[in-house]
N, C-alpha and C positions, 0 to 999 in steps of 0.2 A: 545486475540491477544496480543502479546507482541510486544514493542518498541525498538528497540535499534539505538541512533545516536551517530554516530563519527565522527567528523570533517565532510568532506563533501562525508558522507555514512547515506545511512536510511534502517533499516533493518528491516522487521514486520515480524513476528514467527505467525503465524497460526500454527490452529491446523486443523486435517483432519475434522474435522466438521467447523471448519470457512472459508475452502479452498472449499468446499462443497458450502453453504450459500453465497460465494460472486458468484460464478458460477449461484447457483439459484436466488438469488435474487439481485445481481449487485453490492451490497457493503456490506463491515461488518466493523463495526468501535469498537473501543475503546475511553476508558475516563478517563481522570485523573482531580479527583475533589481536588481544594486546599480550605483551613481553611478559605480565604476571600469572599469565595463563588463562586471564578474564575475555569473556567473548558479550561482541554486541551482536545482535541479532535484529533483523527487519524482516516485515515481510507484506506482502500480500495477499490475502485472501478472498475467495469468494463466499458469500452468505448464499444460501438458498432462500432464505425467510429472513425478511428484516431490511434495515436500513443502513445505509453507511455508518461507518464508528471507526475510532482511534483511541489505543491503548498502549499502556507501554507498564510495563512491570517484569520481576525476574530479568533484568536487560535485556528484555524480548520488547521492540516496538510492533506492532500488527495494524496495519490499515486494511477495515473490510469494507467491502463494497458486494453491492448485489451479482449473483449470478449472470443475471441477463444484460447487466451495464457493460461485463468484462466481455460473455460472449459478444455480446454487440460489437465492441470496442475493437476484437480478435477476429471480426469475421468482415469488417470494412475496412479496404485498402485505403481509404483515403483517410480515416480517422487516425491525429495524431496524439489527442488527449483526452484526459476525464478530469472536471474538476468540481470541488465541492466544497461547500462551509460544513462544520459543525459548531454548535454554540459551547462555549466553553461556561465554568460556573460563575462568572462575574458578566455571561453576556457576551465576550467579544467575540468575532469567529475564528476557529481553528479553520484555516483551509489548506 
């Protein structure tokens, strides 16, 4: 899985096997280890109950999204993305 942030965008590149694996098994994460022993962590996950969300704490980011968005998204050969706002506390969108 790849990362990419800008400003206030968060963008994870799965591959058809990691779009697979978060469907089967609820998340797939990534890791970025640094030289001081510190690690970033990202991931994916599926909700069962709820709505999209983005968090980042403990250098763990986690972007969830609903169950049936990811299966949908892992069971259509033609679909190549998901995208979504969230409102951040001043209003603007996180997407």
């Amino acid at each position: 899985m790849k990362l990419r942030l800008l400003d206030d965008s968060i963008r994870l590149r799965l591959s058809r096997s990691e779009v697979v694996a978060a469907d089967e098994q609820g998340v797939v994460e990534g890791q970025t280890r640094f030289p001081d022993g510190s690690m970033f962590t990202f991931a994916l996950e599926a909700l069962e109950k709820g709505s999209a969300s983005a968090s980042y704490a403990h250098n763990r980011m986690v972007v969830k999204l609903p169950a049936r968005e990811i299966s949908a998204w892992a069971n259509d050969d033609e679909a190549v993305s998901l995208h979504g706002e969230l409102k951040l506390p001043d209003g603007a969108p996180l997407k």
